[in-house]
C-alpha positions in Angstrom: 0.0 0.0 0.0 2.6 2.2 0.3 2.1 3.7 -3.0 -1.6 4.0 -2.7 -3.3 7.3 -1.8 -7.0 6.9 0.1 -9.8 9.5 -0.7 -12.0 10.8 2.1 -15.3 12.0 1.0 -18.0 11.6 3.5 -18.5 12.3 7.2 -17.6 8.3 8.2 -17.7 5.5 5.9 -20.6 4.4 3.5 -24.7 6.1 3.3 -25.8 5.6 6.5 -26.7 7.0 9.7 -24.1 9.0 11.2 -23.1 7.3 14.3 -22.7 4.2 11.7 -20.6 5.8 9.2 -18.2 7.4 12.1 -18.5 3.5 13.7 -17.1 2.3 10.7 -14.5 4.6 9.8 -13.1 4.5 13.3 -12.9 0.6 13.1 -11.4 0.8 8.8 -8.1 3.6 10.4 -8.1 1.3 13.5 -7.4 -1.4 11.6 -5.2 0.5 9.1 -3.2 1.4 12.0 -2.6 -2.1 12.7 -1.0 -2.8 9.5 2.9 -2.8 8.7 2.1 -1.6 5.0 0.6 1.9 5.1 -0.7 4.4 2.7 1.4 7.2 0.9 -1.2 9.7 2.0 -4.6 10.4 2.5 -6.4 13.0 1.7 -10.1 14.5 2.6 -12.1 16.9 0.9 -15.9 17.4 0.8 -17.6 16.2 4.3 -14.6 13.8 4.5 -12.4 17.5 6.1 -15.0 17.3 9.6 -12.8 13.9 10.4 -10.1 15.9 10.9 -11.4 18.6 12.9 -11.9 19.4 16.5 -14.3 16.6 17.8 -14.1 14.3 15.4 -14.6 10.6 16.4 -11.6 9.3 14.2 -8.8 11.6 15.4 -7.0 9.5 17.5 -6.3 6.8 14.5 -5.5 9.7 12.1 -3.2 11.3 14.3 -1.9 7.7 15.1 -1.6 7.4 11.2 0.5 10.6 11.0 2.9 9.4 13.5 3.7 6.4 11.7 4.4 8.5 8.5 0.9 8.7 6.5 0.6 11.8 4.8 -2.9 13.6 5.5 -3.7 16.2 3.0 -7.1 18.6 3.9 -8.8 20.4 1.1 -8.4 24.1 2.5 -11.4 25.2 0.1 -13.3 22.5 1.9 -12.3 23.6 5.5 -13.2 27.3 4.2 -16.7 26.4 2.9 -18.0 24.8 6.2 -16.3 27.2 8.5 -13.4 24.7 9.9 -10.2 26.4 9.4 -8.9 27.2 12.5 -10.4 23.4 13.9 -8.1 21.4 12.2 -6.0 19.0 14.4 -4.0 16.9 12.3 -2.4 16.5 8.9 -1.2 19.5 6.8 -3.8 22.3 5.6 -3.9 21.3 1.2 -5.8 22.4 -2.4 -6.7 20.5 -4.5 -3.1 21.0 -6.2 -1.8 19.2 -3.5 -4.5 16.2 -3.8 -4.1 15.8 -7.6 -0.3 15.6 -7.1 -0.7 12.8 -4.4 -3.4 11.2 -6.6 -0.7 11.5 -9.4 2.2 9.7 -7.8 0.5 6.6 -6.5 0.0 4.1 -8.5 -3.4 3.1 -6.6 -6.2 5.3 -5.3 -9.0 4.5 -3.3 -11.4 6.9 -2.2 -14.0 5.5 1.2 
């Protein structure tokens, strides 16, 4: 996986209720975590930016992710449009030049 790059797009994982999709991303970067073979990067835009803010119920595995060396990229446009800027707690404040780049260089993407 280490040349992969992993999209965040929604609030949690999947189209369901809210405490399910944050149930189920939680368990997905847990379990990432666990692994010896990690992502490149990954990077959030859209509703996938409120994981990485203030309060979010996956921060502990994303900042846990960082440590180990993941890149986190965070749509700034994103962070802008729902008022989130100055909540950020991990990764490195991104545009889109920055995703397409990561997208660019790995030679798998998958976006959850």
């Amino acid at each position: 996986m280490k040349d992969t790059v992993i999209l965040v797009t929604n609030n949690g994982m999947g189209n369901a209720d809210l405490a399910l999709q944050h149930k189920l991303a939680a368990k997905y970067f847990e379990l990432l975590m666990q692994n010896t073979n990690l992502p490149a990067a990954i990077c959030f835009y859209t509703e996938g930016i409120k994981l990485t803010v203030t309060d979010s119920p996956v921060l502990e595995q994303l900042k846990a992710l960082e440590a180990k060396g993941v890149r986190m990229i965070i749509c700034s446009t994103c962070l802008d449009f729902y008022g989130l800027s100055k909540q950020t707690q991990v990764g490195i404040v991104g545009g889109m030049g920055d995703i397409i780049e990561a997208q660019t260089k790995a030679a798998k993407v998958i976006t959850i």
